[in-house]
C-alpha positions as CSV (number, residue, x, y, z in Angstrom):
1,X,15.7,22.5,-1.3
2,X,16.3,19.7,-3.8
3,X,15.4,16.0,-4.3
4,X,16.5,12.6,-2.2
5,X,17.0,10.0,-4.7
6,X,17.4,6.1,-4.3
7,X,18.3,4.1,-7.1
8,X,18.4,0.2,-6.2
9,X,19.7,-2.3,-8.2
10,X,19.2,-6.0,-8.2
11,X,21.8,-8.6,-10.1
12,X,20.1,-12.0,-10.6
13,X,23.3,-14.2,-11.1
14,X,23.8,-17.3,-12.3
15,X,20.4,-18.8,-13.8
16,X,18.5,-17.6,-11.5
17,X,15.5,-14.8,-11.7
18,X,14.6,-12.4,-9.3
19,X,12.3,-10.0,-9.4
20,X,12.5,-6.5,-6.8
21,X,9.5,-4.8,-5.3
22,X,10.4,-1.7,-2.7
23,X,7.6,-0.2,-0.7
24,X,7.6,2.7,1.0
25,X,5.4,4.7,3.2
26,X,2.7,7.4,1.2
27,X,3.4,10.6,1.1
28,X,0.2,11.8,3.4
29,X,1.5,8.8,6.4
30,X,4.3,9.7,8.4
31,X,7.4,8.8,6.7
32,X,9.2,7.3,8.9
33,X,6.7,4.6,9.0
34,X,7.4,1.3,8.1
35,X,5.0,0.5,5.1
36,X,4.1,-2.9,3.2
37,X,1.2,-2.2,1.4
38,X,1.4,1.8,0.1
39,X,3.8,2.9,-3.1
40,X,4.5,-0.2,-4.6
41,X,7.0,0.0,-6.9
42,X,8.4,-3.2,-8.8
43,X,10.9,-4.5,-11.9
44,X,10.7,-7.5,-13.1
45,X,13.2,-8.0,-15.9
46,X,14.1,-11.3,-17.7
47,X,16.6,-13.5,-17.0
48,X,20.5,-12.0,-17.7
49,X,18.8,-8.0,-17.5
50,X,19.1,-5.9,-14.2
51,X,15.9,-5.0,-12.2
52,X,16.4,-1.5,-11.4
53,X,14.3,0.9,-9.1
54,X,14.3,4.6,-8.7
55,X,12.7,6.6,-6.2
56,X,12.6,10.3,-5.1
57,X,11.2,12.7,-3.1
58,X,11.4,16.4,-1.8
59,X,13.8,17.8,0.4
60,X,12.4,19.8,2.9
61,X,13.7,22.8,4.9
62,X,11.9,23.5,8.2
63,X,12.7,25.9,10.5
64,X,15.6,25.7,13.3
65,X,15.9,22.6,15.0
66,X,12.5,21.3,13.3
67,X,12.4,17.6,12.4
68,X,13.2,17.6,9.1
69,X,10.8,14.7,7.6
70,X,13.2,13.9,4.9
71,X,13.9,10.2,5.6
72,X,11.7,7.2,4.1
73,X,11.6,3.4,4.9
74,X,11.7,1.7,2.3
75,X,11.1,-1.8,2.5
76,X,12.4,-4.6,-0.4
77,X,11.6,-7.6,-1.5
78,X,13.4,-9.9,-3.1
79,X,11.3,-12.3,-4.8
80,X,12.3,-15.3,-6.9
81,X,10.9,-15.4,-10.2
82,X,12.3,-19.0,-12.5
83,X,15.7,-20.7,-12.1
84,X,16.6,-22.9,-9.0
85,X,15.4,-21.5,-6.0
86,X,18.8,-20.6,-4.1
87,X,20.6,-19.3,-6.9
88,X,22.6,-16.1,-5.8
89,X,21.8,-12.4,-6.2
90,X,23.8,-8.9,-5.3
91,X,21.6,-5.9,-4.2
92,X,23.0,-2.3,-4.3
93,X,21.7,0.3,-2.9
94,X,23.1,4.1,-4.1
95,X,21.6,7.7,-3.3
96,X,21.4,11.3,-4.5
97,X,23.9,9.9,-7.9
């Protein structure tokens, strides 16, 4: 066993501000569940830094040909924060780094 990690990355370009919020689904749901309200997570860094999240969880081994329950949804928002309003921005998205 070892950890899933997902690091997401958000580059506000230009003079534009974004902010990035991820949700994904708490650990007593079902994972696999799309989720917009439980586990929160957010960065909201100023203008010129980059918003970064990190998330992890446990791997888990089960049995022979046992659903595994190692996947999440994670849902993100993108959400602007000062600047025009259509200024461009670059999200990557990375995992087990």
């Amino acid at each position: 066993d070892s950890t899933i990690r997902a690091t997401l990355t958000l580059h506000s370009l230009g003079e534009t501000d974004y902010d990035l919020v991820v949700f994904r689904a708490a650990a007593s749901m079902t994972p696999m569940v799309r989720e917009c309200v439980a586990n929160e997570t957010s960065s909201a860094r100023p203008v010129g830094e980059v918003d970064r999240i990190e998330l992890s969880w446990p791997d888990v081994t089960n049995g022979l040909f046992a659903s595994d329950g190692d996947g999440r949804i994670l849902s993100v928002l993108v959400r602007h924060a000062a600047g025009p309003c259509d200024g461009p921005w670059r999200l990557e998205v990375s995992g087990n780094r």
